[in-house]
Biopython code that builds the backbone (N, CA, C, O; Angstrom):
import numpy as np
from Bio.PDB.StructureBuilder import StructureBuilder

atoms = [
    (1, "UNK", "N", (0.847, -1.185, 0.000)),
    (1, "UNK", "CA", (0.000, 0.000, 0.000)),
    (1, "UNK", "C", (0.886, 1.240, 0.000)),
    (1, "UNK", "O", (1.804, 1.497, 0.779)),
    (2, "UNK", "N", (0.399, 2.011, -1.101)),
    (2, "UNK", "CA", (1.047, 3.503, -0.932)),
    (2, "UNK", "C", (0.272, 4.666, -0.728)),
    (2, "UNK", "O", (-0.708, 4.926, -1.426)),
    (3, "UNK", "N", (0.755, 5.529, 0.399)),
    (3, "UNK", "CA", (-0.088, 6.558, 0.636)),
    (3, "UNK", "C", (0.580, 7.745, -0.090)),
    (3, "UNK", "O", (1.709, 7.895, 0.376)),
    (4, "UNK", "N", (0.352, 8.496, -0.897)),
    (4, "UNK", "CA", (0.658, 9.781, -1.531)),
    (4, "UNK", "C", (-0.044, 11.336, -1.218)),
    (4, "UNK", "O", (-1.253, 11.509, -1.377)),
    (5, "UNK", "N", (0.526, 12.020, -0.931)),
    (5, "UNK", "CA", (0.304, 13.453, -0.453)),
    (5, "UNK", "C", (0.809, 14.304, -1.505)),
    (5, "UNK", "O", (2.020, 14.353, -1.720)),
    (6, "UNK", "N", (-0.060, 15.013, -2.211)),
    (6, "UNK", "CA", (0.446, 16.169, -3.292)),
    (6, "UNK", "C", (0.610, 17.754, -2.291)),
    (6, "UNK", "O", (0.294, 17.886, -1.109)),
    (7, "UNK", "N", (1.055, 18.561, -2.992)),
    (7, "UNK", "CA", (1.306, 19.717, -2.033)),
    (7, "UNK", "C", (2.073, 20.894, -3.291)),
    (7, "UNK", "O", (2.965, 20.570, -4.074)),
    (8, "UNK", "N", (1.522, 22.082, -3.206)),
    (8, "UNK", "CA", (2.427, 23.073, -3.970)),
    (8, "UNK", "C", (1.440, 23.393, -4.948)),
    (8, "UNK", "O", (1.995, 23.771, -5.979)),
    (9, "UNK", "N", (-0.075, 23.393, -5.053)),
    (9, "UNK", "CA", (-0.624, 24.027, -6.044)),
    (9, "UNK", "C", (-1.172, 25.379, -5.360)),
    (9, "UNK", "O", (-1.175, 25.434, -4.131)),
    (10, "UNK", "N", (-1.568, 26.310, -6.006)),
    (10, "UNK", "CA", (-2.226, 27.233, -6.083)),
    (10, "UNK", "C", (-2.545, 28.281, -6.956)),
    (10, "UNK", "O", (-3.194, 27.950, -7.948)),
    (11, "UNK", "N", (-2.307, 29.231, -6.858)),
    (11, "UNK", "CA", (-2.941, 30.523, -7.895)),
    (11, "UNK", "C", (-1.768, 31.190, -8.506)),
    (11, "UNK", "O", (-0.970, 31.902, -7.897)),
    (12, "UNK", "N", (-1.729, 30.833, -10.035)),
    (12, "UNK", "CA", (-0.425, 31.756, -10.728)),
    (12, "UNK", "C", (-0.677, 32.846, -11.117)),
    (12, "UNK", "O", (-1.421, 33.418, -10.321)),
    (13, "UNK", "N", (-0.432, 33.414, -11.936)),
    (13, "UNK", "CA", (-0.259, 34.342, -12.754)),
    (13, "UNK", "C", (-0.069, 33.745, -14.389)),
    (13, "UNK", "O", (1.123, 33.443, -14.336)),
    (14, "UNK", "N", (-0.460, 33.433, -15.633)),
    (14, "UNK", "CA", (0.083, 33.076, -17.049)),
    (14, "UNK", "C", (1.479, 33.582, -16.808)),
    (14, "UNK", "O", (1.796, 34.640, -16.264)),
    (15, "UNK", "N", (2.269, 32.636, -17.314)),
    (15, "UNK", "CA", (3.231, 32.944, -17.656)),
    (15, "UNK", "C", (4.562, 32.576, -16.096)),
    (15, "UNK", "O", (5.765, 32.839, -16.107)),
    (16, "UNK", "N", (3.936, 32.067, -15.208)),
    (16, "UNK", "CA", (4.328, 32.318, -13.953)),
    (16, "UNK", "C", (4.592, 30.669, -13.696)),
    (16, "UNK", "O", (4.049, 29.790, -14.365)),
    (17, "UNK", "N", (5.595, 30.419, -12.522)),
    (17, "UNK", "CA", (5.776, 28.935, -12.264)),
    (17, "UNK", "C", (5.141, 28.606, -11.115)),
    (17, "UNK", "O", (4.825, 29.351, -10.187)),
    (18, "UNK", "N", (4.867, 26.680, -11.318)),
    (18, "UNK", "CA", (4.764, 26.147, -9.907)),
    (18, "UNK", "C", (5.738, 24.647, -9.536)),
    (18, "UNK", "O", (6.471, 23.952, -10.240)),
    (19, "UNK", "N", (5.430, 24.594, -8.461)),
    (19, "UNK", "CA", (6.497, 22.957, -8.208)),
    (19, "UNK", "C", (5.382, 22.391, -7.226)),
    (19, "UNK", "O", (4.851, 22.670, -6.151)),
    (20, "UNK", "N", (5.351, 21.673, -7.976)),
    (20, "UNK", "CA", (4.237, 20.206, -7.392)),
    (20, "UNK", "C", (5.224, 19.383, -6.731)),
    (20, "UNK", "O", (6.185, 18.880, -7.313)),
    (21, "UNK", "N", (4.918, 19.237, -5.289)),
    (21, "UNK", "CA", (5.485, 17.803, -4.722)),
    (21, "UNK", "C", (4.796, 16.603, -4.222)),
    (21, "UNK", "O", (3.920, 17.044, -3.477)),
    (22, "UNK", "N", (4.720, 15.164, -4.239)),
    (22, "UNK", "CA", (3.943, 14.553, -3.970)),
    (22, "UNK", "C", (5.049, 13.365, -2.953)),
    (22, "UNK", "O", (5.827, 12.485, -3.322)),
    (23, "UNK", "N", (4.763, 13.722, -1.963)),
    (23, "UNK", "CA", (5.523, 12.324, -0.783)),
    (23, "UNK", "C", (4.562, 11.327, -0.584)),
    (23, "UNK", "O", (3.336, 11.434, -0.553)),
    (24, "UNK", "N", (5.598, 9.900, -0.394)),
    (24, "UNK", "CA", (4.795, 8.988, -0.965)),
    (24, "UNK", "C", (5.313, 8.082, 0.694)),
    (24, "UNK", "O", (6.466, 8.175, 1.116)),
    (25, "UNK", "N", (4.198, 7.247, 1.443)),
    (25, "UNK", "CA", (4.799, 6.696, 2.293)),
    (25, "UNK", "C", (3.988, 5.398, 2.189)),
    (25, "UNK", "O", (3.097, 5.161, 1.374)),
    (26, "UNK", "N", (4.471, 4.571, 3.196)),
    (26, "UNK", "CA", (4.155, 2.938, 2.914)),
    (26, "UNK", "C", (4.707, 1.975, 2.690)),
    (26, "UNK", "O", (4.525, 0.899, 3.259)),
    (27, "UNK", "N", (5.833, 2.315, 1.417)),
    (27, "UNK", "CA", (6.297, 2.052, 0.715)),
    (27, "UNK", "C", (7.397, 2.493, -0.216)),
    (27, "UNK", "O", (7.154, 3.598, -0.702)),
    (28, "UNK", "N", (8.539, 1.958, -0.611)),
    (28, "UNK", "CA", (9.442, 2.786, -1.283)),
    (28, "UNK", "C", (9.081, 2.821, -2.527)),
    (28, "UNK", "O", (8.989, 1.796, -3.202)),
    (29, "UNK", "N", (8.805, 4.133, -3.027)),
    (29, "UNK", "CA", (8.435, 4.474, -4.626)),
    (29, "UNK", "C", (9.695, 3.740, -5.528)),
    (29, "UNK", "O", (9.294, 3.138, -6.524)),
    (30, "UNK", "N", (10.755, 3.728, -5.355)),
    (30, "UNK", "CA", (11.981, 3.161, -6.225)),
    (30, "UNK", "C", (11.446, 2.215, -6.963)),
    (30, "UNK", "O", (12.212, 1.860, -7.858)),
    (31, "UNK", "N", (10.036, 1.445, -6.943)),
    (31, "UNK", "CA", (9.751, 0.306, -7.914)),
    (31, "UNK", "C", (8.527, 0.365, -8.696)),
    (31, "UNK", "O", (7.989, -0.525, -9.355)),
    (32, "UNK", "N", (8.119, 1.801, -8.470)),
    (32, "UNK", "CA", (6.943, 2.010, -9.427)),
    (32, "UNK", "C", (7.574, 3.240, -10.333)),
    (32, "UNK", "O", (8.560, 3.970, -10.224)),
    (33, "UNK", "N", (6.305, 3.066, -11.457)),
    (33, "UNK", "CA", (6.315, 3.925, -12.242)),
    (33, "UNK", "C", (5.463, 5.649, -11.321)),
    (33, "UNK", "O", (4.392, 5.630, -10.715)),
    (34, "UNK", "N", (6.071, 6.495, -11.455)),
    (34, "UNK", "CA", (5.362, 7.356, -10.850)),
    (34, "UNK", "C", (4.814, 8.790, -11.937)),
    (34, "UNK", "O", (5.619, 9.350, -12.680)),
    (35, "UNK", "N", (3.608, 9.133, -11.861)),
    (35, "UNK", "CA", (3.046, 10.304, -13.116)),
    (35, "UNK", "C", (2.018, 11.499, -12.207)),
    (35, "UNK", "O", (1.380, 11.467, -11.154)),
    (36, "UNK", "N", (2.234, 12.320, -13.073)),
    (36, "UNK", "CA", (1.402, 13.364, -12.415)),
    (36, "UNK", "C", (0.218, 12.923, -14.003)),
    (36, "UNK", "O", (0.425, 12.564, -15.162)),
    (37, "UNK", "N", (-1.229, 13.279, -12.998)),
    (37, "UNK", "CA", (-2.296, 13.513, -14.486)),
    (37, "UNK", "C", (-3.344, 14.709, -13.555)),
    (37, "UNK", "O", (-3.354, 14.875, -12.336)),
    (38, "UNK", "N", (-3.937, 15.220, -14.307)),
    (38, "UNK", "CA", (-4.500, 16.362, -14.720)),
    (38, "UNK", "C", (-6.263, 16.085, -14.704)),
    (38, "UNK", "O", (-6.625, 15.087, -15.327)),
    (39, "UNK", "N", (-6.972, 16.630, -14.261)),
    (39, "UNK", "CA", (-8.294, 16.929, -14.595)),
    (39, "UNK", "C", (-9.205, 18.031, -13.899)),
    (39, "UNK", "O", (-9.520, 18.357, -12.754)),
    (40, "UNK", "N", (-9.492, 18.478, -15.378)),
    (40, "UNK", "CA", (-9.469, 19.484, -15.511)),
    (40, "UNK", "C", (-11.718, 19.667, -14.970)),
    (40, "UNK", "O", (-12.275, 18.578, -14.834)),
    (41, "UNK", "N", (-12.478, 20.750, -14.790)),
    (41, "UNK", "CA", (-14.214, 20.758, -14.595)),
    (41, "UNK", "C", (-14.581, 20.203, -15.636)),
    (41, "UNK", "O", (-14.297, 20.809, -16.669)),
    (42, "UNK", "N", (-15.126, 19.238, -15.737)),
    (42, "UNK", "CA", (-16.130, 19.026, -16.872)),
    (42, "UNK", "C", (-15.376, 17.603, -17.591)),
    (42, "UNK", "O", (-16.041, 16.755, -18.185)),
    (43, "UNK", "N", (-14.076, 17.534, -17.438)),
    (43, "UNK", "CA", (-13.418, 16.778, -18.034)),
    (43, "UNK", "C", (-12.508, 15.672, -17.626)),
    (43, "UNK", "O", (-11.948, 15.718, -16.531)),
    (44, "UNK", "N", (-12.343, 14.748, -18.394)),
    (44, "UNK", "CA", (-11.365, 13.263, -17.873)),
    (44, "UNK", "C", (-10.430, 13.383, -17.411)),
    (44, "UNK", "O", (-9.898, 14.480, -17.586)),
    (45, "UNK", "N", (-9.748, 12.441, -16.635)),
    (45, "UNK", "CA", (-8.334, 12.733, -16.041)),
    (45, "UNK", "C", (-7.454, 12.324, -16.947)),
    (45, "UNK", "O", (-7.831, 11.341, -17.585)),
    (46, "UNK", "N", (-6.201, 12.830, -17.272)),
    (46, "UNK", "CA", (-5.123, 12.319, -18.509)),
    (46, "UNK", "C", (-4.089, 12.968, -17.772)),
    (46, "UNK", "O", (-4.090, 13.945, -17.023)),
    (47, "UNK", "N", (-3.061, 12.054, -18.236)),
    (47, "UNK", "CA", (-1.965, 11.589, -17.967)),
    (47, "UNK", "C", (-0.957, 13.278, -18.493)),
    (47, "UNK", "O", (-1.319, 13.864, -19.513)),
    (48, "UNK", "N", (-0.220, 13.619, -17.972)),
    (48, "UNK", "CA", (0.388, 15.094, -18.037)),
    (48, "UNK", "C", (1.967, 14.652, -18.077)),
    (48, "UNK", "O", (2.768, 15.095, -18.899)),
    (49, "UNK", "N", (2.266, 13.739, -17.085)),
    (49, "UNK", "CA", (3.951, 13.622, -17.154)),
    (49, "UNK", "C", (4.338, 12.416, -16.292)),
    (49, "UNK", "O", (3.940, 12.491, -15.129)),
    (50, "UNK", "N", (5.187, 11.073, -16.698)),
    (50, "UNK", "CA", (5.693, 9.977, -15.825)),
    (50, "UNK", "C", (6.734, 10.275, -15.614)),
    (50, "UNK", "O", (7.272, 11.317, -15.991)),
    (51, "UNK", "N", (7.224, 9.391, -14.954)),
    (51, "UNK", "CA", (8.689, 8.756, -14.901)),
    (51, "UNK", "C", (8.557, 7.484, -14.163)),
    (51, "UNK", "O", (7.876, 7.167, -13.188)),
    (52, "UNK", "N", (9.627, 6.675, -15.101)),
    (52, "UNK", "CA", (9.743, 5.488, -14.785)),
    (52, "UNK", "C", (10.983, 4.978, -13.840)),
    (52, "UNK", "O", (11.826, 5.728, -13.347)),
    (53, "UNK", "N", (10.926, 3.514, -13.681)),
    (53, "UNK", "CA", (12.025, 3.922, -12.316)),
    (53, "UNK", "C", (13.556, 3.962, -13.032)),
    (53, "UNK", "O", (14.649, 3.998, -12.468)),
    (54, "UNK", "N", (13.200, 3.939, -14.677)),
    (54, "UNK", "CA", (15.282, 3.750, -14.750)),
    (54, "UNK", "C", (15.668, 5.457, -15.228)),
    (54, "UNK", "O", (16.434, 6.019, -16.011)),
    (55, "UNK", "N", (14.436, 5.902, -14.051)),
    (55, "UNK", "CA", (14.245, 7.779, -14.509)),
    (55, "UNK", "C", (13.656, 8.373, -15.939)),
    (55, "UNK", "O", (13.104, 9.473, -15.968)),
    (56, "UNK", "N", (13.767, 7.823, -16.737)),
    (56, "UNK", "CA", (13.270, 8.235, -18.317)),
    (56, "UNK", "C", (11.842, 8.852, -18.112)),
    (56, "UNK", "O", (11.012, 8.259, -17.423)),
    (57, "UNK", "N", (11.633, 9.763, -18.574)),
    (57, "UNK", "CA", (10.407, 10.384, -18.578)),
    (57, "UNK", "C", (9.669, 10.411, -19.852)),
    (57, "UNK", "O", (10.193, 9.993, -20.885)),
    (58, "UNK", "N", (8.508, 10.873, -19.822)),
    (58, "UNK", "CA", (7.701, 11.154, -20.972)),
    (58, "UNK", "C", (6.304, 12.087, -20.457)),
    (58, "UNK", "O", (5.512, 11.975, -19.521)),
    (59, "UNK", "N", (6.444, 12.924, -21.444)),
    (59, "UNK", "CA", (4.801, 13.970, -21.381)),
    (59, "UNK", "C", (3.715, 14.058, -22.388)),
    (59, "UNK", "O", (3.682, 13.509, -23.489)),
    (60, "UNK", "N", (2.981, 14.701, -21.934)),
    (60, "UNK", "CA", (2.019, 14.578, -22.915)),
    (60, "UNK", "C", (2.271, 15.944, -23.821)),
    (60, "UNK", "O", (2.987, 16.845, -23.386)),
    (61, "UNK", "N", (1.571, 16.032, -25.227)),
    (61, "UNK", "CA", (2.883, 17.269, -26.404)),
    (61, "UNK", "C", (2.197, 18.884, -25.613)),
    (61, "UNK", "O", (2.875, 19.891, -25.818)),
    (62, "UNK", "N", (1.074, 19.021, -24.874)),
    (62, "UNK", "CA", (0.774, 20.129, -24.638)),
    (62, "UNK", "C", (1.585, 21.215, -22.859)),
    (62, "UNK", "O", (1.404, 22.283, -22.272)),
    (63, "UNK", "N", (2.525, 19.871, -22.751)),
    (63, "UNK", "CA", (3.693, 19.992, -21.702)),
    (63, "UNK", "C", (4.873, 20.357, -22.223)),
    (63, "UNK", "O", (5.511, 21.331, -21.822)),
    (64, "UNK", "N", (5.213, 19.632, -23.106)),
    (64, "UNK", "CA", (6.260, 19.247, -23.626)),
    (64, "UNK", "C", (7.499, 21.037, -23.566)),
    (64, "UNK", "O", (7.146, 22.013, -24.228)),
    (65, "UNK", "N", (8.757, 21.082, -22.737)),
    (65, "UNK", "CA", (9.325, 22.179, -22.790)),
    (65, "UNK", "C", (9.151, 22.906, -21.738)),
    (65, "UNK", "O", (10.157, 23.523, -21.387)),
    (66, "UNK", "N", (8.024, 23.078, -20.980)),
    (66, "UNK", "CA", (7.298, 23.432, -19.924)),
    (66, "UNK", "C", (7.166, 22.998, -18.491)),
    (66, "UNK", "O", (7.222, 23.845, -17.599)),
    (67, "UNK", "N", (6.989, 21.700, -18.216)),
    (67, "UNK", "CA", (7.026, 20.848, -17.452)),
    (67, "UNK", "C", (8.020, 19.837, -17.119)),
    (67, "UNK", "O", (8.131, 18.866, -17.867)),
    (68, "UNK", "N", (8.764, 19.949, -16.076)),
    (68, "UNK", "CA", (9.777, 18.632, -15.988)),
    (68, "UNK", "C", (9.544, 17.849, -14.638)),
    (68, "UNK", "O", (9.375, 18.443, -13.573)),
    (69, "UNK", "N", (9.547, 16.548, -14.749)),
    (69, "UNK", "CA", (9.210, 15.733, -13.716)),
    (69, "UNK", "C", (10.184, 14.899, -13.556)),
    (69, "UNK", "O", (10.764, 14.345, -14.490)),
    (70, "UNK", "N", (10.508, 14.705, -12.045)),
    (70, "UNK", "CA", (11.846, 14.376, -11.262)),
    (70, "UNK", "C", (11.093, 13.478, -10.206)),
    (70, "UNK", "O", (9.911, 13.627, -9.896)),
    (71, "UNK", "N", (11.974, 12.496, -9.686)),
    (71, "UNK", "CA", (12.074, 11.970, -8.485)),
    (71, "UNK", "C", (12.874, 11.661, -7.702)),
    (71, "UNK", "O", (13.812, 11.014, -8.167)),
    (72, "UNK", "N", (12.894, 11.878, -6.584)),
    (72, "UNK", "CA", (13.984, 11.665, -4.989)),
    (72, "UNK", "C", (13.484, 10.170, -4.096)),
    (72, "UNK", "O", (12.737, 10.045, -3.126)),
    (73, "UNK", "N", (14.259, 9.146, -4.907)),
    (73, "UNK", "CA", (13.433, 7.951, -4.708)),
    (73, "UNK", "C", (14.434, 7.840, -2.831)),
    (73, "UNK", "O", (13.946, 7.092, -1.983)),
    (74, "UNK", "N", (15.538, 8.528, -2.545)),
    (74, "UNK", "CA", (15.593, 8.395, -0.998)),
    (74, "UNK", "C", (15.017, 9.308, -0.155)),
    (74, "UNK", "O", (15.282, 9.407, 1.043)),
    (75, "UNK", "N", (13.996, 10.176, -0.945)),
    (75, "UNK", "CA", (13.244, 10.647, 0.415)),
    (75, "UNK", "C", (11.709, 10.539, -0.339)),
    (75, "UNK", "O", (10.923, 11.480, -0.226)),
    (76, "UNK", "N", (11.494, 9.806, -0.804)),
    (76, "UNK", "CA", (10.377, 9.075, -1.630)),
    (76, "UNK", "C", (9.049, 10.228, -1.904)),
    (76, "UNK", "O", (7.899, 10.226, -1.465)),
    (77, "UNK", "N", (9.771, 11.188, -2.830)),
    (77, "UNK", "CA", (9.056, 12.451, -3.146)),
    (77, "UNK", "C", (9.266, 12.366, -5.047)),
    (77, "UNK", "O", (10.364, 12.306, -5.600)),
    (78, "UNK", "N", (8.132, 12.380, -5.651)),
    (78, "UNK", "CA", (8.115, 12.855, -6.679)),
    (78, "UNK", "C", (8.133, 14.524, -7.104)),
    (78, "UNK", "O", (8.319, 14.907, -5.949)),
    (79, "UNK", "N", (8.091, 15.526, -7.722)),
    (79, "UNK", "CA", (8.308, 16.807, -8.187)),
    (79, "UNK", "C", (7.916, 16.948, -9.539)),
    (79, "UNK", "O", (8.525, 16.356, -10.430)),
    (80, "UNK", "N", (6.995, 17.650, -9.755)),
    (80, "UNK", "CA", (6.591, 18.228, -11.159)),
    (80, "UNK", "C", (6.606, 19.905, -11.296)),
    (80, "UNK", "O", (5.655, 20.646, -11.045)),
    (81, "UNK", "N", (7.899, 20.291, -11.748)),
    (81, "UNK", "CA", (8.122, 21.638, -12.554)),
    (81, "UNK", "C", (7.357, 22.187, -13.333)),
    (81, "UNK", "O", (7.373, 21.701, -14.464)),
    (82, "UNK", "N", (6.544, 23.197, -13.138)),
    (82, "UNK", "CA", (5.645, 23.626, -14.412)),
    (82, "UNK", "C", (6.158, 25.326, -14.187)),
    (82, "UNK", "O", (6.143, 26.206, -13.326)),
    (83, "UNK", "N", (6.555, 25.110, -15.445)),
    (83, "UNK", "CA", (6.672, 26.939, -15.934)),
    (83, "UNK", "C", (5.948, 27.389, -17.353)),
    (83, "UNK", "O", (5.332, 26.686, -18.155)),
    (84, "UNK", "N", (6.190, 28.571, -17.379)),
    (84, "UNK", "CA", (4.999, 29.100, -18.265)),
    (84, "UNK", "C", (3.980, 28.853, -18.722)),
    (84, "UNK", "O", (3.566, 28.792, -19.880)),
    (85, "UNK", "N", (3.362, 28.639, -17.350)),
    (85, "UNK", "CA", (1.477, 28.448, -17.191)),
    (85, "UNK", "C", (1.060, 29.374, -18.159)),
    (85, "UNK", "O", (1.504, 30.446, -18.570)),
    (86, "UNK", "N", (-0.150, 28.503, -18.472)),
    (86, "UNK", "CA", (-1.392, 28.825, -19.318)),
    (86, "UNK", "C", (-2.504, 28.573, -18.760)),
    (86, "UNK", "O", (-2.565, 27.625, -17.978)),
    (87, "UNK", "N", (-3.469, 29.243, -18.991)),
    (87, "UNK", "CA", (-4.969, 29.445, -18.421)),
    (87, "UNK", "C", (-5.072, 27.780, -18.840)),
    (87, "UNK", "O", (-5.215, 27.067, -17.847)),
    (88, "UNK", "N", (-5.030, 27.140, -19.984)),
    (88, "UNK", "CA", (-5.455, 25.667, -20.196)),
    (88, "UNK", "C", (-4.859, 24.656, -18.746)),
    (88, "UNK", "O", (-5.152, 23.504, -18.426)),
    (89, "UNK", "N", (-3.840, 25.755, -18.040)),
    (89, "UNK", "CA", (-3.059, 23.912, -17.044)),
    (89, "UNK", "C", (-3.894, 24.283, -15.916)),
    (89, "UNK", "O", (-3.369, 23.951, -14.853)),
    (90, "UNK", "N", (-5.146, 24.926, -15.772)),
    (90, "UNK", "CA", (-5.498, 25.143, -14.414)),
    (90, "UNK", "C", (-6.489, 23.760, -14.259)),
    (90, "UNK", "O", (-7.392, 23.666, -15.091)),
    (91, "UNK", "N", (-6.391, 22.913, -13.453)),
    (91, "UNK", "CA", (-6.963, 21.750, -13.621)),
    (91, "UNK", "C", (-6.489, 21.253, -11.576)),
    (91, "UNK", "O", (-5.883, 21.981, -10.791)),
    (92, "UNK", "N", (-6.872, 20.280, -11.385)),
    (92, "UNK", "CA", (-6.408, 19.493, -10.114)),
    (92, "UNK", "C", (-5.433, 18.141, -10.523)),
    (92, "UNK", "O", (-5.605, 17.201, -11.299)),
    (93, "UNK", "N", (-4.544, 18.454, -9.787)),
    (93, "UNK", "CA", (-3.057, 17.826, -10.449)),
    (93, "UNK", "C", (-3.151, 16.635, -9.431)),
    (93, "UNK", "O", (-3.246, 16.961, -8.248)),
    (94, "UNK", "N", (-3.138, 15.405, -9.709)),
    (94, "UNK", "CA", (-2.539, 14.370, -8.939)),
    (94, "UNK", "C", (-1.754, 13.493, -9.228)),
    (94, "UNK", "O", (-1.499, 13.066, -10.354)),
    (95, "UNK", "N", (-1.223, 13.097, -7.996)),
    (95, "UNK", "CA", (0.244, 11.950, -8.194)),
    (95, "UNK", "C", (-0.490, 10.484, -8.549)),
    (95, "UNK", "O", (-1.586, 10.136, -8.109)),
    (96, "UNK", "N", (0.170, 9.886, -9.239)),
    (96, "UNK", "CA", (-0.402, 8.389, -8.976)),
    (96, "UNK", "C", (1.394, 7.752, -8.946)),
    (96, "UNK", "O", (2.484, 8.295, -9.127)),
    (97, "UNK", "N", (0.962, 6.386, -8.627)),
    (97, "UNK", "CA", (2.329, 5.281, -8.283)),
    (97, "UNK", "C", (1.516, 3.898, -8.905)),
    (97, "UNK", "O", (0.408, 3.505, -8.541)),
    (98, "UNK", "N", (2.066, 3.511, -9.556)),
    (98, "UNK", "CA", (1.767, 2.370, -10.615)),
    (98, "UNK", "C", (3.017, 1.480, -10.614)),
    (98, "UNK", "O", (4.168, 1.906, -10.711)),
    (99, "UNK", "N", (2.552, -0.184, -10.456)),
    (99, "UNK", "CA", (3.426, -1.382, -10.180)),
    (99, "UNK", "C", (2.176, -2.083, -10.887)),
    (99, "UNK", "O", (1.042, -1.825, -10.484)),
    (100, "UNK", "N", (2.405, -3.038, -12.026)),
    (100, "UNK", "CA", (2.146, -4.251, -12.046)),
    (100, "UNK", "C", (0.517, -4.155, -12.198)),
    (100, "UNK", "O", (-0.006, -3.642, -13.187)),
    (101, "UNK", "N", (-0.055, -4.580, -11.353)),
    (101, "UNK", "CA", (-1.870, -4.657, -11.149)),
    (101, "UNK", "C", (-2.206, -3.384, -9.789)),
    (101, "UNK", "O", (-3.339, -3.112, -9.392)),
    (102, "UNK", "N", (-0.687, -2.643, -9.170)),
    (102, "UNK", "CA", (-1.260, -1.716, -8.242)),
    (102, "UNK", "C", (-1.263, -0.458, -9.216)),
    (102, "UNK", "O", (-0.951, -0.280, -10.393)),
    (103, "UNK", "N", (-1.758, 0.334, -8.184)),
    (103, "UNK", "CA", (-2.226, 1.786, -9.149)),
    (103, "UNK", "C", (-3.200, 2.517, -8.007)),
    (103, "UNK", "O", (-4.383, 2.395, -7.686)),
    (104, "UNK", "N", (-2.117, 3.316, -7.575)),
    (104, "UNK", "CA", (-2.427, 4.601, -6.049)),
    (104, "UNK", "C", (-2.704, 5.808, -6.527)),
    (104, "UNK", "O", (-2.226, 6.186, -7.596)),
    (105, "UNK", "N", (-3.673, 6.708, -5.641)),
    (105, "UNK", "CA", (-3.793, 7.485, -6.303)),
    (105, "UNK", "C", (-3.838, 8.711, -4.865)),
    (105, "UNK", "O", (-4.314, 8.361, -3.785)),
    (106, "UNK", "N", (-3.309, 10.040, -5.073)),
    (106, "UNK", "CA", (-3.184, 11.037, -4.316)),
    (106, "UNK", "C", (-4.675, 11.903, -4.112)),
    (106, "UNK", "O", (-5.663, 11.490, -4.719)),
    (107, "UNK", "N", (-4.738, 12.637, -3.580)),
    (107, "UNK", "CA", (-6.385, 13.180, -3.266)),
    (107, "UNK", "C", (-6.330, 14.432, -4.412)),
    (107, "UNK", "O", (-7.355, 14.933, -4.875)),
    (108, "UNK", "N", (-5.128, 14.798, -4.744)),
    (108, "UNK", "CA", (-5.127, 15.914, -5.450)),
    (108, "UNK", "C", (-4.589, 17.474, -4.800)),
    (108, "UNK", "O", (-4.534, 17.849, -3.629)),
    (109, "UNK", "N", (-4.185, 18.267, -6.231)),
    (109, "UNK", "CA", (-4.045, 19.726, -5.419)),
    (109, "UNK", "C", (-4.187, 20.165, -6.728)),
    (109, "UNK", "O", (-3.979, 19.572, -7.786)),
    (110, "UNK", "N", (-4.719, 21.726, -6.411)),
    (110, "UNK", "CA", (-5.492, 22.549, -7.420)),
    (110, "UNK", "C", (-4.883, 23.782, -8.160)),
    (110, "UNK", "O", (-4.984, 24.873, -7.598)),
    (111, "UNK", "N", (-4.314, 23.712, -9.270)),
    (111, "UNK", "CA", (-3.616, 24.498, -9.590)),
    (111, "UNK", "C", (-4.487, 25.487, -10.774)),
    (111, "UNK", "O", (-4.947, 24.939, -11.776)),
    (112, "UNK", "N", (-4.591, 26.410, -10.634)),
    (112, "UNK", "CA", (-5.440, 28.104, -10.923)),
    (112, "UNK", "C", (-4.128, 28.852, -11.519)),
    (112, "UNK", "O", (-3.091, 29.216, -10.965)),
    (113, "UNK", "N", (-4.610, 28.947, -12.968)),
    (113, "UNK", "CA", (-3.742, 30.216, -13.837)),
    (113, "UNK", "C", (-4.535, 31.208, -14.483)),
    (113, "UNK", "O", (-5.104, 31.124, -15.572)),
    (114, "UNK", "N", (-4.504, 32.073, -13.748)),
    (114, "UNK", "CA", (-5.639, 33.446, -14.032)),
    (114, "UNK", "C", (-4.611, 34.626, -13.734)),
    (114, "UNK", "O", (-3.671, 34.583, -12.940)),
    (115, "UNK", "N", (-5.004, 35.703, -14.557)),
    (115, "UNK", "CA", (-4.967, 36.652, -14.083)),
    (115, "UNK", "C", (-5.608, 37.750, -13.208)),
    (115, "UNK", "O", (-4.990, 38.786, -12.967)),
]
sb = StructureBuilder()
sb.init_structure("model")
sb.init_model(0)
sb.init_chain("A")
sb.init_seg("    ")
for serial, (resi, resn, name, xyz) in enumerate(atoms, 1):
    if name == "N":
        sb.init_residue(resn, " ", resi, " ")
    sb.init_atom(name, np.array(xyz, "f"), 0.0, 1.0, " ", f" {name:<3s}", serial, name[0])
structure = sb.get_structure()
């Protein structure tokens, strides 16, 4: 069992940064795949940015340049970099941790790009 805690959203400015952190306890993240996904009022949750455990990442193309996602598998914290917000990334950001047939999921945190 993994428990995940997101932390670091709130209200930008366009054009302005945030750093998403998500600590993960229970369990050592070092053997899952770990991703931030996105959902947004009205709409599905999708997948925004992974990383896998031999670190290699991948995003989705409306990230791509913008967003970088890291993990600190000895203090079992994932990190998602987002700079130059757009009114489109204001959505509720959560961590998930994925192994095999598991698949955890964080409560969320709410990230707002308005002026």
């Amino acid at each position: 069992q993994v428990q995940l805690v997101e932390s670091g959203g709130g209200l930008v400015q366009p054009g302005g940064s945030l750093r998403l952190s998500c600590a993960a306890s229970g369990s050592t993240i070092r053997v899952y795949t770990m991703g931030w996904y996105r959902q947004a009022p009205g709409k599905q949750r999708d997948l925004v940015a992974r990383i896998l455990t031999d670190g290699s990442a991948d995003y989705t193309d409306s990230v791509k340049g913008r967003f970088t996602i890291s993990r600190d598998n000895a203090n079992n914290t994932v990190f998602l970099q987002m700079d130059s917000l757009k009114p489109d990334d204001t959505a509720v950001y959560y961590c998930n941790a994925r192994r095999e047939i598991f698949n955890y999921w964080g409560q969320g945190t709410q990230v707002t790009v308005s002026s």
